[in-house]
Backbone atoms as SQL, in Angstrom:
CREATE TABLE atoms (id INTEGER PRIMARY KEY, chain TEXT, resi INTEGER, resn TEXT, atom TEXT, x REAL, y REAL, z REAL);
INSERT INTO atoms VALUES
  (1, 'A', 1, 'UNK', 'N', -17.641, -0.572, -10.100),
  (2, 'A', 1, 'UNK', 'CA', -17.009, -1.071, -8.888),
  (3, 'A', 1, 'UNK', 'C', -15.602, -1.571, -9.190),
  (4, 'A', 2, 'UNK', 'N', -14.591, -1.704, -8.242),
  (5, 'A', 2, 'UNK', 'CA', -13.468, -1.982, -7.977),
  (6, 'A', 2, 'UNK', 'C', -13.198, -3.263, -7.169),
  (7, 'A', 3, 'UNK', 'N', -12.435, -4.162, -7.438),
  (8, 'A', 3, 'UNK', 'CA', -12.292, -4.664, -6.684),
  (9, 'A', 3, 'UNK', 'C', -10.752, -4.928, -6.578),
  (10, 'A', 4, 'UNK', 'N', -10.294, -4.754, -4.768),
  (11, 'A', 4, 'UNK', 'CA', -8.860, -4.993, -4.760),
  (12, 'A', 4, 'UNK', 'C', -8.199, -5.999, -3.711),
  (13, 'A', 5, 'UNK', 'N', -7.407, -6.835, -4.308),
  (14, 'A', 5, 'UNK', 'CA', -7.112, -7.823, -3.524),
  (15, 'A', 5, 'UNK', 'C', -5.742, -8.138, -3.309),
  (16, 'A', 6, 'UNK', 'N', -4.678, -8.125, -1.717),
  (17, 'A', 6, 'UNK', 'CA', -3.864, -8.018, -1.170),
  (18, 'A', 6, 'UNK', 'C', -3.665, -9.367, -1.264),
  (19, 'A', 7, 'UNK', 'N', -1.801, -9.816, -0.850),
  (20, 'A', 7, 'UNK', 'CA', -1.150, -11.009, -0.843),
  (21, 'A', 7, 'UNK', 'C', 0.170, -10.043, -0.216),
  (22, 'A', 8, 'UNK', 'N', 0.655, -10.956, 0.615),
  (23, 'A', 8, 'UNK', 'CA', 2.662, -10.707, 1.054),
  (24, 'A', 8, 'UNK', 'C', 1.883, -10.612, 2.161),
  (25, 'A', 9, 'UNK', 'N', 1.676, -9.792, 3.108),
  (26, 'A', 9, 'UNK', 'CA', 1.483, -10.138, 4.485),
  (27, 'A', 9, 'UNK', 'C', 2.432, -11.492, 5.290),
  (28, 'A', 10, 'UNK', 'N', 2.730, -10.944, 6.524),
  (29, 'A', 10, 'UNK', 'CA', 3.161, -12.201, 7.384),
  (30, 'A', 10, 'UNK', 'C', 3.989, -11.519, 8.516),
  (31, 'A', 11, 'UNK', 'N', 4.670, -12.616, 9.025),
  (32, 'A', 11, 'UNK', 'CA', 5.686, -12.442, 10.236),
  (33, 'A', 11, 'UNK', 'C', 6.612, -11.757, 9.660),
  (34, 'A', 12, 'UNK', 'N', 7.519, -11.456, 10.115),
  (35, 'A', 12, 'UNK', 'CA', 9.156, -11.042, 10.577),
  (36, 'A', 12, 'UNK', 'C', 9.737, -10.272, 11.115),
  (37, 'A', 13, 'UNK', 'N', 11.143, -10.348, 11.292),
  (38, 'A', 13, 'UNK', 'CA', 11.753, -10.040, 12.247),
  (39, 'A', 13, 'UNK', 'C', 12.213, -8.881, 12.017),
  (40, 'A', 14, 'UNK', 'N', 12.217, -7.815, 12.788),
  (41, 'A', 14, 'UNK', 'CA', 12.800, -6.616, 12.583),
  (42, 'A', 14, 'UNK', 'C', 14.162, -6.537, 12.238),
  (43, 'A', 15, 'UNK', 'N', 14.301, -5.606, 10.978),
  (44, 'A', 15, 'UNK', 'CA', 15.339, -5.365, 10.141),
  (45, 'A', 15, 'UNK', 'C', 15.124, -6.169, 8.714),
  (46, 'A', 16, 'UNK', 'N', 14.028, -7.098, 8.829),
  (47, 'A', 16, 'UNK', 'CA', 13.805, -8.406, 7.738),
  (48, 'A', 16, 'UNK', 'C', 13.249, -7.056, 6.887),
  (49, 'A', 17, 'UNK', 'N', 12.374, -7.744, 5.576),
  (50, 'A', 17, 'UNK', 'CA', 11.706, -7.033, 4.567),
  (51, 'A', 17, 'UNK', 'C', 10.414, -8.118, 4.259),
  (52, 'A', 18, 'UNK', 'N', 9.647, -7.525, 3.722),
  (53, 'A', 18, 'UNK', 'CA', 8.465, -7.733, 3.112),
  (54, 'A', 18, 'UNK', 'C', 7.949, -7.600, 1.749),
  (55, 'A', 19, 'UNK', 'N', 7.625, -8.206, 1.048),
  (56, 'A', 19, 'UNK', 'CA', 6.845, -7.219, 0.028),
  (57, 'A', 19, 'UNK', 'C', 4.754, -7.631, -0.354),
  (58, 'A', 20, 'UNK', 'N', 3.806, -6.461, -0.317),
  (59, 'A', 20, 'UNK', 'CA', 2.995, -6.648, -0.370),
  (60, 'A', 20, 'UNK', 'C', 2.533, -6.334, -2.273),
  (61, 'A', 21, 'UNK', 'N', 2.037, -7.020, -2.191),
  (62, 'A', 21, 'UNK', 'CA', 1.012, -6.961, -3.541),
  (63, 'A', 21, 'UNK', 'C', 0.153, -7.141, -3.727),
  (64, 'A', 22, 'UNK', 'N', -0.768, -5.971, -4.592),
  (65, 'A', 22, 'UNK', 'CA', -2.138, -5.958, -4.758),
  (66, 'A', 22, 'UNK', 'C', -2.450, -5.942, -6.443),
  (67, 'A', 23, 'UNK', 'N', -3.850, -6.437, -6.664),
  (68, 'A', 23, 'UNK', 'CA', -4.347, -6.534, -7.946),
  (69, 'A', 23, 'UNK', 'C', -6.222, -6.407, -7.831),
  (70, 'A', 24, 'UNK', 'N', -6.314, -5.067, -9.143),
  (71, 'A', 24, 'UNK', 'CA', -7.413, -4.156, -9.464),
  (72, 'A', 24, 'UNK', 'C', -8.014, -4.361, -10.334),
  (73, 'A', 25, 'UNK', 'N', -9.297, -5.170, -10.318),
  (74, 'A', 25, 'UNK', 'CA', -10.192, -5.809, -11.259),
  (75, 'A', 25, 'UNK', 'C', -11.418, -4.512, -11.002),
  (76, 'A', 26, 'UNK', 'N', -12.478, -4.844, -12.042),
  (77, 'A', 26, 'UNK', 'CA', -13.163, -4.263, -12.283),
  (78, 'A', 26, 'UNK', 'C', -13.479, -3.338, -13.056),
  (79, 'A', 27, 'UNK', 'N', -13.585, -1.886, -12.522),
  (80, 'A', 27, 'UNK', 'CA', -13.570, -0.478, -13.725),
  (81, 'A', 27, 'UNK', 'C', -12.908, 0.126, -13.311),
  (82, 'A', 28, 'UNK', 'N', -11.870, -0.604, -14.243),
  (83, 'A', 28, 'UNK', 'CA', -10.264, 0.906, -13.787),
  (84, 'A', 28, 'UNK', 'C', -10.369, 1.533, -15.261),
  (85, 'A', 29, 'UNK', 'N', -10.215, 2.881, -14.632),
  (86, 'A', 29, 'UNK', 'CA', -9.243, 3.272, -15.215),
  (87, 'A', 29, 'UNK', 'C', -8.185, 4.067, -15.680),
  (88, 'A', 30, 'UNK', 'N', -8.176, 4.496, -16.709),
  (89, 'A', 30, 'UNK', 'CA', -6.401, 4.421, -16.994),
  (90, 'A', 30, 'UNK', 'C', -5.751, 5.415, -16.466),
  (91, 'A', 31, 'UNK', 'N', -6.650, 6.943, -15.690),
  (92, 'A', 31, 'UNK', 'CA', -6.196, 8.016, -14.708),
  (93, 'A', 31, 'UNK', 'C', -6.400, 7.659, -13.267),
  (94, 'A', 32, 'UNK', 'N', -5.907, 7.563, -12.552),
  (95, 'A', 32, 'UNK', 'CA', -5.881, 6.695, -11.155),
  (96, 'A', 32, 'UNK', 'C', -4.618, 6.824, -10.162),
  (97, 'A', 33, 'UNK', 'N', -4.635, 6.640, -8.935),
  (98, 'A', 33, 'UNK', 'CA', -3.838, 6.824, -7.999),
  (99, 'A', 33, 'UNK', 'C', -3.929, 5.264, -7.399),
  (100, 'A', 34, 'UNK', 'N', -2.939, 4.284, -7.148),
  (101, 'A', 34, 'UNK', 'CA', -2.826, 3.262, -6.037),
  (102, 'A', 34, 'UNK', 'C', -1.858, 3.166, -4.825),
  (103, 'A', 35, 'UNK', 'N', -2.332, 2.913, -3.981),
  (104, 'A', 35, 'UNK', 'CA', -1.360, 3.013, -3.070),
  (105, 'A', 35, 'UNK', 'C', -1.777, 1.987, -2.072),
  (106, 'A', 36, 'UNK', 'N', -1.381, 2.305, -1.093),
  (107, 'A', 36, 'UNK', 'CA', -1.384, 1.657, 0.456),
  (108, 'A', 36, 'UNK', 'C', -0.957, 2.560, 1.729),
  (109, 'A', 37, 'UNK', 'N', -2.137, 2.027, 2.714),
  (110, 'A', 37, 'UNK', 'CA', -2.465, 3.021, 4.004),
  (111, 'A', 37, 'UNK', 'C', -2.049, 1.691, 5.056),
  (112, 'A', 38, 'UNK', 'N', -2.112, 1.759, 6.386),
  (113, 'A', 38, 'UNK', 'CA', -2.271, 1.272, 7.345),
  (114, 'A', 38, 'UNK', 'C', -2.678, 1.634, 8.252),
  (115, 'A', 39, 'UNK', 'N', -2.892, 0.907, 9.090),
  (116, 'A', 39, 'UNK', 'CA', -4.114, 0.873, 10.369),
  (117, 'A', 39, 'UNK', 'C', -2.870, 0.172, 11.641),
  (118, 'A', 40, 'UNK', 'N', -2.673, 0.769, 12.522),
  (119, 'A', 40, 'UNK', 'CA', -2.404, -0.162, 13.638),
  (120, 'A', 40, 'UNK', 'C', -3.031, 0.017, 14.687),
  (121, 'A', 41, 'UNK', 'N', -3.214, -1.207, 15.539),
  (122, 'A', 41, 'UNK', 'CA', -3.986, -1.044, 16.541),
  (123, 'A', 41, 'UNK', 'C', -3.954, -0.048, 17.547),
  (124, 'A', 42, 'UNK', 'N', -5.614, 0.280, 17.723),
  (125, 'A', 42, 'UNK', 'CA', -5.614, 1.504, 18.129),
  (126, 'A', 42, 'UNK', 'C', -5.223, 2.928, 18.000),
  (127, 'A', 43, 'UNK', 'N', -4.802, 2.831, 16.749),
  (128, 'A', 43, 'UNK', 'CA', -4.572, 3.912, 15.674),
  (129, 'A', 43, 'UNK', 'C', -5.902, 4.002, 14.861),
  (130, 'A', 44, 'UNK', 'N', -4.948, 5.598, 14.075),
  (131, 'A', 44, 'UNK', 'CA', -6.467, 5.326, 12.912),
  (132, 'A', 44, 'UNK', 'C', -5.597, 5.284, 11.986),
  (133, 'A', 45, 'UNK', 'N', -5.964, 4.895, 10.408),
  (134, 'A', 45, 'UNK', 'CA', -5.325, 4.731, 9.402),
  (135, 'A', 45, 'UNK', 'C', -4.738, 5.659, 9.210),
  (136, 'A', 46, 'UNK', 'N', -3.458, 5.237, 8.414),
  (137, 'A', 46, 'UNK', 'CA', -2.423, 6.388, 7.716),
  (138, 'A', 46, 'UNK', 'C', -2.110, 6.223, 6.714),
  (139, 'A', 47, 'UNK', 'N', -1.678, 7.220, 5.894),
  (140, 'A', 47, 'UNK', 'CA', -1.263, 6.815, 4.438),
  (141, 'A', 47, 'UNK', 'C', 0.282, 6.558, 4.040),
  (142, 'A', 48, 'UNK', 'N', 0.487, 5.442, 3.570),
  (143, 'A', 48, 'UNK', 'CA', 2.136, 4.966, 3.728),
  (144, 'A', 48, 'UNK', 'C', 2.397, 5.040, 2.733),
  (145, 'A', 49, 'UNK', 'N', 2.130, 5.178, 1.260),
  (146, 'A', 49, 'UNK', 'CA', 2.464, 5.538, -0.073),
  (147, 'A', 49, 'UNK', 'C', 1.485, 5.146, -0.954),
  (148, 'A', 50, 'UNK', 'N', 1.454, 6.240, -2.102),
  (149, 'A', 50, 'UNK', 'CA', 0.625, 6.211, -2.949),
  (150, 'A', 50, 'UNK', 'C', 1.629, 6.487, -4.204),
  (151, 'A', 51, 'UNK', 'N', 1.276, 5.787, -5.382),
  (152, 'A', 51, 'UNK', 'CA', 1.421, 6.332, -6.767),
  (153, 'A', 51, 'UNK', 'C', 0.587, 6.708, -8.065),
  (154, 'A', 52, 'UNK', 'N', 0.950, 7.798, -8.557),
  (155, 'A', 52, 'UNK', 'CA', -0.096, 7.871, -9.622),
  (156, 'A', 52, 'UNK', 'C', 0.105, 6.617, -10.757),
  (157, 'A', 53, 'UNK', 'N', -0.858, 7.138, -11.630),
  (158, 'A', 53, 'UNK', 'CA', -1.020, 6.278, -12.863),
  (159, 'A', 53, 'UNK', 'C', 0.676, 6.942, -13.970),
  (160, 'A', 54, 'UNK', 'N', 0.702, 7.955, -13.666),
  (161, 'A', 54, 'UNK', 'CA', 2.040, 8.936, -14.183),
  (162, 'A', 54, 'UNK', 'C', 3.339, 8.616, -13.756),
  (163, 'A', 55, 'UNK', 'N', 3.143, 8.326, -12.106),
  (164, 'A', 55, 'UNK', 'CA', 4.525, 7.604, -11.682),
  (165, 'A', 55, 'UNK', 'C', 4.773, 8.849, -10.583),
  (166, 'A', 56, 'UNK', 'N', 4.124, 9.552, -10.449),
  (167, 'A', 56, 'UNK', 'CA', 4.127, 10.454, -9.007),
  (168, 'A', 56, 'UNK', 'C', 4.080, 9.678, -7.650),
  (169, 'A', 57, 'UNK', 'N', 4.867, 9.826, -6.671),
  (170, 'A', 57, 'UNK', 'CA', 4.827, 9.088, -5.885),
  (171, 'A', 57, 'UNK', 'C', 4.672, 10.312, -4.287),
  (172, 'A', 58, 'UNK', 'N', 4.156, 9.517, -3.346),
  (173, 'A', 58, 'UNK', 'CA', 3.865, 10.220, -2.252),
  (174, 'A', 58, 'UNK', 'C', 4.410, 9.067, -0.838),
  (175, 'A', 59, 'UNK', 'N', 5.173, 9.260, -0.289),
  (176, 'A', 59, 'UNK', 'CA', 5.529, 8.576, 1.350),
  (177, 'A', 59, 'UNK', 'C', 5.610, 9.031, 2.604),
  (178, 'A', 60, 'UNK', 'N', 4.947, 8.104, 3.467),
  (179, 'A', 60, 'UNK', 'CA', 4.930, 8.967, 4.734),
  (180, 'A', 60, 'UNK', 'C', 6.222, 9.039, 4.845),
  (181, 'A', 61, 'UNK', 'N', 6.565, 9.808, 6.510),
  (182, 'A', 61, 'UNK', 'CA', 7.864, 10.262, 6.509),
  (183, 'A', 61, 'UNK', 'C', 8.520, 9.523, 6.783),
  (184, 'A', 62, 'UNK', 'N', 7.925, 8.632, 7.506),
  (185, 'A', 62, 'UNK', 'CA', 8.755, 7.488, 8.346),
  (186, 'A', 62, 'UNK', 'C', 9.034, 6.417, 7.663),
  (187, 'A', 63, 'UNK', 'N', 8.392, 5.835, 6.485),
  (188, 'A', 63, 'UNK', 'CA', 9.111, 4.909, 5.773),
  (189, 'A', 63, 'UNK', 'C', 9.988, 4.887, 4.367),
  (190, 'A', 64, 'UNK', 'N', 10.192, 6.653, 4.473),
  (191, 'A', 64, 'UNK', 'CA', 11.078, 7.125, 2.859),
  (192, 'A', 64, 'UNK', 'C', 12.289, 6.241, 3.343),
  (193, 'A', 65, 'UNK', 'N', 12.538, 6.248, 2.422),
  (194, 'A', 65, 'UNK', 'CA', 14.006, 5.374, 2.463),
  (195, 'A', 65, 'UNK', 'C', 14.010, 3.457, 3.042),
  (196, 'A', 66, 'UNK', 'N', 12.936, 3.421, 3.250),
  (197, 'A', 66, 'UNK', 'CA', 12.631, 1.906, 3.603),
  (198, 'A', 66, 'UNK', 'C', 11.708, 1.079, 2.792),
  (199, 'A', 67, 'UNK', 'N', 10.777, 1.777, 2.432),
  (200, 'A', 67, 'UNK', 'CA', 9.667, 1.409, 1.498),
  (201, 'A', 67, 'UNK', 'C', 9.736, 1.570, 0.060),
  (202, 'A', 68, 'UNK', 'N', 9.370, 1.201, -0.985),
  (203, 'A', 68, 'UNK', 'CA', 9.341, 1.245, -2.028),
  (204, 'A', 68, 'UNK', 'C', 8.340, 1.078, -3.023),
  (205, 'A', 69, 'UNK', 'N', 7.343, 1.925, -3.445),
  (206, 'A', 69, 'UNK', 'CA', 6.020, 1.517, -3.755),
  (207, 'A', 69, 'UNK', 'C', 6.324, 1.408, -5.802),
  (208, 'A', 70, 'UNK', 'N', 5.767, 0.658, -6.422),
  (209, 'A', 70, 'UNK', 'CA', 5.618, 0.483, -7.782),
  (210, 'A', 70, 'UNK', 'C', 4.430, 0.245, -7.821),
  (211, 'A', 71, 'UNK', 'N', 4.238, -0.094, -9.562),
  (212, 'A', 71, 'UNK', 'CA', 3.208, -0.339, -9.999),
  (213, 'A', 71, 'UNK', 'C', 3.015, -1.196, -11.429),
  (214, 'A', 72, 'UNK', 'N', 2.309, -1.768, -12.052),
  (215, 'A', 72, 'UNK', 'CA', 2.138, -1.816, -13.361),
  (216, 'A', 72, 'UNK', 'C', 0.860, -1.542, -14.177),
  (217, 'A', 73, 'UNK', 'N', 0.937, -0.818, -14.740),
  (218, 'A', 73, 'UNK', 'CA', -0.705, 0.045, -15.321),
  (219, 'A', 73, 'UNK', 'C', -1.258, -0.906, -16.201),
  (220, 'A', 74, 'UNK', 'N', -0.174, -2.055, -16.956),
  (221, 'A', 74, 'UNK', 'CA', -0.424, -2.849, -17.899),
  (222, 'A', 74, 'UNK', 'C', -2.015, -4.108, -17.372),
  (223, 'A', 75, 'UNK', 'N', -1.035, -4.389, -16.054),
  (224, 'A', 75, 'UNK', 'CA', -1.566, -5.143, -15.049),
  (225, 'A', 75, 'UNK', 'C', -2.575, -5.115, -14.143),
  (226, 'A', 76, 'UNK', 'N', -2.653, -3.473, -13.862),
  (227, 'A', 76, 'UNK', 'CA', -3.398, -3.047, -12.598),
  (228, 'A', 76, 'UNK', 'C', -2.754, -3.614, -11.425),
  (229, 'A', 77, 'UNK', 'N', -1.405, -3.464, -11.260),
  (230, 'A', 77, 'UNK', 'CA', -0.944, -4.182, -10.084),
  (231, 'A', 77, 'UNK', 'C', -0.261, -3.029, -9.360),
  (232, 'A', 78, 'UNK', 'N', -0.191, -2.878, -8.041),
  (233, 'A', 78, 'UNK', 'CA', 0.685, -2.039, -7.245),
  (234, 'A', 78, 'UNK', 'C', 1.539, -2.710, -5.979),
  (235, 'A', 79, 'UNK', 'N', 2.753, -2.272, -5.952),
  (236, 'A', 79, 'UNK', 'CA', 3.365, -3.477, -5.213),
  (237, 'A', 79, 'UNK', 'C', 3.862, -2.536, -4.318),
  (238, 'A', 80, 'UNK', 'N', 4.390, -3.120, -2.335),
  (239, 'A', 80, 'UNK', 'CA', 4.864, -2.412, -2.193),
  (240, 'A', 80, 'UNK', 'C', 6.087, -3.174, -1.370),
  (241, 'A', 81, 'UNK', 'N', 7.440, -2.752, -1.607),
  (242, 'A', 81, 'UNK', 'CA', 8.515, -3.425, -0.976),
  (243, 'A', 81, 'UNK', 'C', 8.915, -3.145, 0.413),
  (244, 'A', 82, 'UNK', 'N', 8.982, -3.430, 1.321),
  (245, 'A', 82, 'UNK', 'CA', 9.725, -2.871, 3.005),
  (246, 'A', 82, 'UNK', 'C', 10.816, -3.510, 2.842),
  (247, 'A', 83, 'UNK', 'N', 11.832, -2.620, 3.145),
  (248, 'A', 83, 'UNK', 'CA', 12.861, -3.221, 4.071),
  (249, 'A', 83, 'UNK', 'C', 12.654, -2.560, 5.342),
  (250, 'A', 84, 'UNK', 'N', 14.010, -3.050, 6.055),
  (251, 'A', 84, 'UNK', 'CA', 14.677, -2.217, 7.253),
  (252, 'A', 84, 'UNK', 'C', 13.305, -2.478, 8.021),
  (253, 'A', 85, 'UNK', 'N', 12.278, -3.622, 8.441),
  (254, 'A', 85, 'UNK', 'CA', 11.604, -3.482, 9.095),
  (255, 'A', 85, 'UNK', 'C', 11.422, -3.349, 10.444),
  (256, 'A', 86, 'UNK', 'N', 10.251, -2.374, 11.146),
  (257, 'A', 86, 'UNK', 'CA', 10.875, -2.111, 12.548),
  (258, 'A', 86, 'UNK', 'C', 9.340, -2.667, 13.117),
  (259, 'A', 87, 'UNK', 'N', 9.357, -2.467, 14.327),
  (260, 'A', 87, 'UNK', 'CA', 8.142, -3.065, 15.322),
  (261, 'A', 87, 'UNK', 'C', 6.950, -2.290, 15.196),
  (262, 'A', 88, 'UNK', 'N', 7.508, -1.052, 14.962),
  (263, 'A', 88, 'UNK', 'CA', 6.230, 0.149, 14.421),
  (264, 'A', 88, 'UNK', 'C', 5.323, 0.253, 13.718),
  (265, 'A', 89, 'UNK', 'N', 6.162, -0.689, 12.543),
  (266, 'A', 89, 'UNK', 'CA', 5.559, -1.030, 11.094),
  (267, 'A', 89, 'UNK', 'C', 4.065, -2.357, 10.983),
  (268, 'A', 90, 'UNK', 'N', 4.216, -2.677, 12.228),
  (269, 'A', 90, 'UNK', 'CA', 3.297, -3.710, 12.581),
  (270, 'A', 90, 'UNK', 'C', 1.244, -3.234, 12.147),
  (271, 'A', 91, 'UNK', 'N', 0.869, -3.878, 11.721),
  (272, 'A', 91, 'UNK', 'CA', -0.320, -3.167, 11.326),
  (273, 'A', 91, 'UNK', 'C', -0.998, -3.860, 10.371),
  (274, 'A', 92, 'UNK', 'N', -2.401, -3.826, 9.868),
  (275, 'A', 92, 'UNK', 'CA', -2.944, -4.097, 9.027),
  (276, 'A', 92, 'UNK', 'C', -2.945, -3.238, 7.456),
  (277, 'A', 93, 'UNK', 'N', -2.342, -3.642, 6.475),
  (278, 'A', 93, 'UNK', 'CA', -1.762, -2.887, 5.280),
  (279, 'A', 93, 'UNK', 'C', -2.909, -2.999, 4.470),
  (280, 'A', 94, 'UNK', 'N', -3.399, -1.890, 3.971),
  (281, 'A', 94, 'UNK', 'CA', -4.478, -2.168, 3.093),
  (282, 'A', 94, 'UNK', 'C', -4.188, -1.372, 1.398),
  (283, 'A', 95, 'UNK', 'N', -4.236, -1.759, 0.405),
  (284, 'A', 95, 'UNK', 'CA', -4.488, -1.379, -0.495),
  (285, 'A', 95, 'UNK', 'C', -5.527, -0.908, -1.085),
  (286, 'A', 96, 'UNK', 'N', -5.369, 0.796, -2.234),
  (287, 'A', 96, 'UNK', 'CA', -6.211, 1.854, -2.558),
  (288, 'A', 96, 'UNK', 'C', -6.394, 1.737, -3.883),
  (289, 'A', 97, 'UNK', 'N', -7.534, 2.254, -4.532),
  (290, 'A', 97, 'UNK', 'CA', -7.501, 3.069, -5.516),
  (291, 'A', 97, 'UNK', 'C', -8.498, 3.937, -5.318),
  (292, 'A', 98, 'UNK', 'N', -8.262, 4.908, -6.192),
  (293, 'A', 98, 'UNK', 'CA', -9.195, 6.327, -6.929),
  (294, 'A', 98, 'UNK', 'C', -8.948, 6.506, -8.245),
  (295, 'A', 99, 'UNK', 'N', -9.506, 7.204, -8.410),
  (296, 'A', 99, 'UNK', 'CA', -9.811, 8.089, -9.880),
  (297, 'A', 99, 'UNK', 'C', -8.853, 9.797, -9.727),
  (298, 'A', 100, 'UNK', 'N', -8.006, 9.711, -10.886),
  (299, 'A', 100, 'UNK', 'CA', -7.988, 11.298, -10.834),
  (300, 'A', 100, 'UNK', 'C', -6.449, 10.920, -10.879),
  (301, 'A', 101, 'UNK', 'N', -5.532, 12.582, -10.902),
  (302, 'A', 101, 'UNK', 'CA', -4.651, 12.493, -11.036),
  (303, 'A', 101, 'UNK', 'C', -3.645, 12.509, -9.801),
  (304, 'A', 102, 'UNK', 'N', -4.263, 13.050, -8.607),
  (305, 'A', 102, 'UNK', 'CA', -3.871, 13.007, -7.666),
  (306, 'A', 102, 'UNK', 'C', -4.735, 12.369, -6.075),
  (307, 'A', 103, 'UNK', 'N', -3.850, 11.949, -5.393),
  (308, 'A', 103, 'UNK', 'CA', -4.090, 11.750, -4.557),
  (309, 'A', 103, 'UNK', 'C', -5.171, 12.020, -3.584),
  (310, 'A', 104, 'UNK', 'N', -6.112, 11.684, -2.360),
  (311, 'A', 104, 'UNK', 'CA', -6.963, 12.395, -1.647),
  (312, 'A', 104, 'UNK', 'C', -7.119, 11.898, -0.261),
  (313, 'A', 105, 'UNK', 'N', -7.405, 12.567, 0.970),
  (314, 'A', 105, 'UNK', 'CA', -7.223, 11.876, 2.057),
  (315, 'A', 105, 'UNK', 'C', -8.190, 10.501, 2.090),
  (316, 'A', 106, 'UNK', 'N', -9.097, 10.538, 1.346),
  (317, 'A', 106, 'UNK', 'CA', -10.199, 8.979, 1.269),
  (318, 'A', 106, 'UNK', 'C', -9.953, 8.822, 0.042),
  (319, 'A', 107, 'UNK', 'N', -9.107, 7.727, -0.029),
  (320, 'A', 107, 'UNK', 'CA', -9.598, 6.898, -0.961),
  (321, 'A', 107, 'UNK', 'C', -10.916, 6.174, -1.635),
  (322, 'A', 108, 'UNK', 'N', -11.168, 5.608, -2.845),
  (323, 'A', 108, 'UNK', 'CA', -12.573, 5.231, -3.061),
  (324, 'A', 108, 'UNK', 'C', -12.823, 3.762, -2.719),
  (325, 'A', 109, 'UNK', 'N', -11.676, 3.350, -2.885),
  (326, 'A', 109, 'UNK', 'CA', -12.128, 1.526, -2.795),
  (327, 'A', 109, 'UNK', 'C', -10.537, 0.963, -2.320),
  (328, 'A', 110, 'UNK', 'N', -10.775, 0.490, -1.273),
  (329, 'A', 110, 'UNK', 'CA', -9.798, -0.637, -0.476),
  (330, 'A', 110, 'UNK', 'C', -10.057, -2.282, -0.346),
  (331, 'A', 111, 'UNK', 'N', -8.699, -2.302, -0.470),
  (332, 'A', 111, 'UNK', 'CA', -9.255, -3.700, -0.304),
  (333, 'A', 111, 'UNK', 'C', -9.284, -4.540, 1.304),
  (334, 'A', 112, 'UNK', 'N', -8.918, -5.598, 0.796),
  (335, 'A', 112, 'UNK', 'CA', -9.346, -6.112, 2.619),
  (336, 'A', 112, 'UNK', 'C', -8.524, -6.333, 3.733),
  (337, 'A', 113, 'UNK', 'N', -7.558, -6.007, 3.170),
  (338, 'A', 113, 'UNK', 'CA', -6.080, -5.628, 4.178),
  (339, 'A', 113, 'UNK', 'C', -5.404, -6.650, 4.357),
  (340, 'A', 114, 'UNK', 'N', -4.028, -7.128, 4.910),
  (341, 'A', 114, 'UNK', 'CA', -3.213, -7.983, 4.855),
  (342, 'A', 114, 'UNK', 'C', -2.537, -7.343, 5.870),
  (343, 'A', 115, 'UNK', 'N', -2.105, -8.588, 7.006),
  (344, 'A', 115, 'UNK', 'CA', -1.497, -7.888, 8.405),
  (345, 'A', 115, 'UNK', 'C', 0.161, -7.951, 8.097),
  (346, 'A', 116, 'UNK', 'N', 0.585, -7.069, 8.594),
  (347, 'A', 116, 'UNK', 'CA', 2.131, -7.281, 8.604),
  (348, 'A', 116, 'UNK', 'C', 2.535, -6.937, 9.699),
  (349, 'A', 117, 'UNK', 'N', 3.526, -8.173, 10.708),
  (350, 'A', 117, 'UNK', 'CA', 3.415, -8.365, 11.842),
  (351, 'A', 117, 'UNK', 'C', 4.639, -7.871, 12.115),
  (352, 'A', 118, 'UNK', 'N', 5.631, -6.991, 12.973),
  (353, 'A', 118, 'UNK', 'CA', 6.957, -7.162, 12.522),
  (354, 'A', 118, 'UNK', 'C', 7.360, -7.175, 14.229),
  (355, 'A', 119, 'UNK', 'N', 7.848, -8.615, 14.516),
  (356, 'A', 119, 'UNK', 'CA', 8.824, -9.255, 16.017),
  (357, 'A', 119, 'UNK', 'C', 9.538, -10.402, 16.110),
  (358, 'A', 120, 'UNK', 'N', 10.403, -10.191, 17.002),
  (359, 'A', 120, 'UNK', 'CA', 11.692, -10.990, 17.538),
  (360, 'A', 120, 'UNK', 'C', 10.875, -11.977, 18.507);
């Protein structure tokens, strides 16, 4: 089992930034994909960036150039930075992992999400 647990969540104001961070206890390991999806209401989840354990990276379209996903393999940590935040971006952010070298539309284990609210 995996376990993954979110922090950064909160308010702000569009155009502000954010940064979320997550940390992966349990049985990792060292071939793996982490990332982060979101959910907004009345949506269904989407995938907003993922990175491999290699440093392959994947972003939806809408937040290339705004978002910034890292990681540390040392750590098991995956972080993810927003700027340029817009009202769209509003949603419950959840953090991923899997196994493997690439990516997959389900992830295996999420954690418990962290809202990121974004208004004036």
């Amino acid at each position: 089992q995996v376990q993954l647990v979110e922090s950064g969540g909160g308010l702000v104001q569009p155009g502000g930034s954010l940064r979320l961070s997550c940390a992966a206890s349990g049985r990792i390991f060292s071939v793996n994909v982490m990332g982060w999806y979101r959910q907004a209401p009345g949506k269904s989840r989407e995938l907003v960036a993922v990175m491999t354990a290699g440093g392959t990276t994947k972003y939806a379209d809408d937040v290339k150039g705004r978002f910034t996903i890292s990681r540390d393999n040392d750590k098991n940590t995956v972080s993810l930075q927003m700027n340029n935040l817009k009202p769209e971006d509003t949603a419950i952010y959840y953090c991923t992992y899997e196994l493997g070298k690439v990516p997959t539309p389900r992830p295996a284990y999420w954690g418990q999400g962290t809202q990121v609210s974004v208004s004036s």
